[in-house]
N, C-alpha and C positions, 0 to 999 in steps of 0.2 A: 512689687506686685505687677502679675503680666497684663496688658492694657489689654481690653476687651477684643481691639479692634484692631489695635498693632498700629503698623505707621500708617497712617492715613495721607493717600496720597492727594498732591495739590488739586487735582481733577476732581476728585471725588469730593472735597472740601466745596469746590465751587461748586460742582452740581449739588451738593448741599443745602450752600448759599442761595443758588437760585432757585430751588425748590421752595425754600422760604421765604424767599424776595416775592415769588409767586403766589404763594398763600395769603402775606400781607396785602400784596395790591388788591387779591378777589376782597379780602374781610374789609377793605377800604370804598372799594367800590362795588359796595353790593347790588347794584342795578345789575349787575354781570352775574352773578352767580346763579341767580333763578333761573337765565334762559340755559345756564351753562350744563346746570344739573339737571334741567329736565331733556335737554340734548342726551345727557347722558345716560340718561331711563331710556330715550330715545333707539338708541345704538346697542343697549342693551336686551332690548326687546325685539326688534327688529334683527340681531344677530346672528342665530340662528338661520331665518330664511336668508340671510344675504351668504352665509356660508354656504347654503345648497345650490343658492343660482350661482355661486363662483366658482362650484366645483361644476356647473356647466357651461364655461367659459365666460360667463359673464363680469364686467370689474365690478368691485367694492360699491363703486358710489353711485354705476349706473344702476347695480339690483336693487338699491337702497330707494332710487327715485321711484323702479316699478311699484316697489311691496308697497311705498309710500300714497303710487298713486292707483293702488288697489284699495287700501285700506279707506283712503277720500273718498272710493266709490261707493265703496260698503257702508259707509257712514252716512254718505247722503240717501242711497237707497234704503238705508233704515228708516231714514227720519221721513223719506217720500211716502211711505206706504205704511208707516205706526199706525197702527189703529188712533182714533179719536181721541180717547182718554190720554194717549202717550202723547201727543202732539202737545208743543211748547204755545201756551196760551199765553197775550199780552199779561203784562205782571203790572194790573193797577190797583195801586199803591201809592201814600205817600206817608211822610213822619205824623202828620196832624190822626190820619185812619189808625194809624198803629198804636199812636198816644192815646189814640178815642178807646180804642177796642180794648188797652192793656188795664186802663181805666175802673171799664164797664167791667172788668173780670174781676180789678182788683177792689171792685167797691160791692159787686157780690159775698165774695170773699169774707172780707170785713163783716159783712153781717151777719155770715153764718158765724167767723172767731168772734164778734160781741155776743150772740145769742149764746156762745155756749163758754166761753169767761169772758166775763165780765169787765174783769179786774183788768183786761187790756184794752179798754175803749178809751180810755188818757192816748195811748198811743198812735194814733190817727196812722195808721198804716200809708193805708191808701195815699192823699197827699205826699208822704215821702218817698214813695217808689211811684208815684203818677209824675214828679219832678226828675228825678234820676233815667224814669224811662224815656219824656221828654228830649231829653238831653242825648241820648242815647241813642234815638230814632231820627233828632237829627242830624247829628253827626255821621249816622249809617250812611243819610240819603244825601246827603253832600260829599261826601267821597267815595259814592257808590259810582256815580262817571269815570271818575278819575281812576276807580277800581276798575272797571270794564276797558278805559282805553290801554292801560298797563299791561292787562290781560293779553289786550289784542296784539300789542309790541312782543310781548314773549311770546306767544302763538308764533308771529312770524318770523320770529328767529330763529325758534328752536327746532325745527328742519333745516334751515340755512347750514346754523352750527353743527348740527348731528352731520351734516353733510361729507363736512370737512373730516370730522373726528372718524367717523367711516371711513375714507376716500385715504386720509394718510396717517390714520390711527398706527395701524401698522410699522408705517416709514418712522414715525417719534417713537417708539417704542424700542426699534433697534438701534437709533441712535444713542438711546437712554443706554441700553444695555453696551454699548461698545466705551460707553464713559465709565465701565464698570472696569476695576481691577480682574488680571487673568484667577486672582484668588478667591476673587467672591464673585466670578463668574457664575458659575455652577450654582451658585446659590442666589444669587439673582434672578436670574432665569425660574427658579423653582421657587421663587416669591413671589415674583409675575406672576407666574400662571395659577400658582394659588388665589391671589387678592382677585384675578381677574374671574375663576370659577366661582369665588364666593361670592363675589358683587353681583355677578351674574345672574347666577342660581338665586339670590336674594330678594334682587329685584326686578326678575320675571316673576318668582314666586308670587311677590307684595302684586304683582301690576295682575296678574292674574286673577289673586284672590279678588283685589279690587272689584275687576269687571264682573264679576260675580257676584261680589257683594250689591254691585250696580242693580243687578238683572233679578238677583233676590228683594232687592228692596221695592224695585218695580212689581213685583207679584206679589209681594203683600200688599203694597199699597194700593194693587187693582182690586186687590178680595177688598182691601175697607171701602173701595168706593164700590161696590154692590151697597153697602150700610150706609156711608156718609160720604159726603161730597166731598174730594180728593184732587183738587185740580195740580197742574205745574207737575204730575206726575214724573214723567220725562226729568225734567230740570230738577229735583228733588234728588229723583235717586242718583244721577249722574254726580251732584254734588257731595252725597251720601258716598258713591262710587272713589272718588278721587282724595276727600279728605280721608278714605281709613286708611292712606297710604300712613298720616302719621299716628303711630301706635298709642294705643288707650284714647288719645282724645280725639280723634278723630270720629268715631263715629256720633260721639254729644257735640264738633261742630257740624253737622253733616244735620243733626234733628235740631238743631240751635235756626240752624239758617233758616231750613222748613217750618219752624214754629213762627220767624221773624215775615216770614212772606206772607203766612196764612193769617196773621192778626194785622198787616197790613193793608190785606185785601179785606180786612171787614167780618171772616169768615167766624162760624160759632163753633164753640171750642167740643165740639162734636167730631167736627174735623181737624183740630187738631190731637183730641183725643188718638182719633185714627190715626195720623200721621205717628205718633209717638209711640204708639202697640206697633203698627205697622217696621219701626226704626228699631226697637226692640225685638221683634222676632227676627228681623234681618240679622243684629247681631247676637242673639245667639246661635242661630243655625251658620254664622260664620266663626263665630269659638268652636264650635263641635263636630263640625262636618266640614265645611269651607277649608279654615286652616290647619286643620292638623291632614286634609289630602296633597292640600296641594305646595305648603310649606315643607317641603321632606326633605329641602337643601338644609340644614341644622347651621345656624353663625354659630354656637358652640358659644353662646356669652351667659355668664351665671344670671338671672332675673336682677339680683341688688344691683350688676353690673349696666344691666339695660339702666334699668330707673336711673344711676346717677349720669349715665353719659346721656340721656333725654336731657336731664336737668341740664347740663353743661351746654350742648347742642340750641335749646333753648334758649338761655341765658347769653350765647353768644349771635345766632342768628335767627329765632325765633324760630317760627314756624316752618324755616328751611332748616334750620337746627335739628328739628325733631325729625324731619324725614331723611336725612344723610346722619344722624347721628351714628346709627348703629352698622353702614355700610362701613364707615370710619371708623370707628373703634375695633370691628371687626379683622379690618385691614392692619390695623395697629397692632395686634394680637399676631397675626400672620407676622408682621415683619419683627417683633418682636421673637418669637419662636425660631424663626431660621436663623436670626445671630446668634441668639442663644445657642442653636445645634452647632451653628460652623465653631463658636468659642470653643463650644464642648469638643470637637473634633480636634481643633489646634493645641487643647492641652491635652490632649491622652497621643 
C-alpha cells in the first residue's frame, strides 16, 4: 500500500515534533495562551489597516503602533463624552446585598408556588437556593480582584505580543515554509494562505459582529431605562459585547453577569426584567440581521461538527476552548483537504 505521505523527510519529522513540543508546553501553561490568542485576534483585526499603511511605506509594527494608538484615542474620547446613562457608574455591591436580594425574590417566589400547589410547601425552596447562592456570591466576590488583576496582566501584554507577531509574523512564516519539502512546496504555501484567509475572515467577522452586538445591546438597554432604571449600561453591554465571541453561550454569560451585578446593587427585579428583554432583543436582532451580514466568510463546518469541537474545545481549555475551537477545527479541515488533494495528485 502506497504511504499517504511517501518518505518523510528528517526536517520535516522535527518541524513536526516541534510543532507538538509547542502545542504541549501552551496546554501546560496556560497562563500563556490567553494573552497569546487574544494577540492573535489582535493582528488579525488590525491587518488589514497595517497592510494599507505598508503599502505606503510604512514597516509592519510601526503601522501597527499608529492604528494601535488611534484606536486608544477613540476609546477614550468615547468614554470622555458618553452621555450620562453610558458612563461606567461605581459598582456597589457586595455577597451579603446579592444573598439579601436573591432571597427576597426567592421567598416571593415560594409564596406564589405554595398558593398555587400546595403539595410543594414540604420542599422549602427558598432555604436551599438562598444556601447555594450564598456560596456562590461569595466565592464571586473573592476572586473577582483576582479576576480584574489577571485581566489587567493580559491587557498589557497583548499589544506587546501582537507587536512581535506583526513585526516578524512574516520572517516565521517563511522560515516555516523553507523547512518544507521542494514537493509539498506548492502545497504548503496554498494551505498557508487558506488557514490564514479563513482565520481571518472568521475572526474579524466574530470581532465585528461583537461590536455591534455591543452598540445593539446598549440601545436597548437605553429604550428600557426610559421604563426602568438600567444603570452600568456601558459595562453591561461591553460585557455582552465581548462574551458573544463564544458561540451559543455567550450571550446567557453576557445577561448572567448583568443579572449578578443588578441583584448586588439591591436593584428590583423591574430592572432586571429590563435588562433581560433588553439581552434578548440584542440577540435576536443579532441571529437575523447582525450575523448573517456580516458573517459572509462561511468556515464551511456541518452544525453537529460545530457542537462537538465546542464540547472538545471546552473540555480541554474552557472557555478559551470554545472561542478558538472552531478557528482550529477549521484549520484542520484546511490542512486536511490539501494532502488529501496532493495524495490524489501523486497517485493519478
Amino acid at each position: 500500500m502506497k504511504n499517504l505521505f511517501g518518505e518523510v523527510p528528517l526536517r520535516v519529522l522535527a518541524f513536526v515534533l516541534l510543532l507538538a513540543a509547542l502545542v504541549l508546553a501552551f496546554i501546560a501553561v496556560r497562563v500563556l495562551i490567553v494573552p497569546f490568542v487574544a494577540a492573535m485576534f489582535v493582528v488579525y483585526l488590525f491587518d488589514p489597516g497595517i497592510t494599507a499603511l505598508q503599502r505606503r511605506g510604512l514597516e509592519r509594527g510601526n503601522a501597527f503602533l499608529i492604528l494601535l494608538m488611534i484606536a486608544l484615542v477613540g476609546i477614550t474620547i468615547i468614554l470622555m463624552f458618553a452621555p450620562a446613562w453610558l458612563r461606567l457608574e461605581a459598582i456597589g455591591g457586595s455577597s451579603d446585598t446579592l444573598t439579601q436580594s436573591i432571597q427576597t425574590q426567592l421567598t416571593r417566589t415560594e409564596r406564589w408556588v405554595d398558593s398555587k400547589f400546595p403539595m410543594l410547601r414540604s420542599v422549602n425552596i427558598t432555604r436551599q437556593i438562598s444556601a447555594r447562592a450564598a456560596t456562590v456570591a461569595s466565592n464571586f466576590f473573592e476572586e473577582l480582584p483576582g479576576l480584574i488583576t489577571s485581566f489587567a496582566v493580559n491587557l498589557l501584554l497583548v499589544p506587546f505580543i501582537a507587536y512581535f507577531i506583526i513585526r516578524d509574523g512574516k520572517a516565521i512564516k517563511r522560515r516555516i515554509v523553507r523547512l518544507v519539502p521542494n514537493r509539498y512546496f506548492e502545497t504548503s504555501l496554498i494551505m498557508f494562505y487558506r488557514i490564514d484567509q479563513l482565520i481571518g475572515g472568521y475572526l474579524r467577522g466574530r470581532l465585528v459582529e461583537c461590536i455591534l452586538v455591543g452598540i445593539t445591546q446598549t440601545l436597548f438597554m437605553g429604550v428600557a431605562n426610559l421604563f426602568v432604571d438600567q444603570p452600568q449600561i456601558l459595562l453591561i453591554s461591553a460585557v455582552c459585547g465581548i462574551t458573544n465571541m463564544i458561540p451559543y453561550l455567550g450571550p446567557v454569560i453576557g445577561t448572567v453577569f448583568g443579572v449578578f451585578l443588578y441583584l448586588s446593587a439591591g436593584l428590583p427585579m423591574s430592572s432586571i426584567y429590563g435588562l433581560v428583554i433588553a439581552a434578548a432583543a440584542a440577540h435576536v436582532m443579532d441571529n437575523i440581521v447582525i450575523a448573517p451580514a456580516v458573517l459572509s466568510y462561511n468556515v464551511d463546518l456541518h452544525p453537529l461538527t460545530v457542537a462537538l469541537v465546542l464540547v472538545i474545545g471546552g473540555e480541554l481549555l474552557g472557555a478559551l476552548g470554545l472561542l478558538i475551537a472552531i478557528p482550529v477545527a477549521s484549520s484542520i479541515k484546511v490542512i486536511a483537504q490539501e494532502f488529501y488533494a496532493n495524495y490524489q495528485l501523486q497517485v493519478r
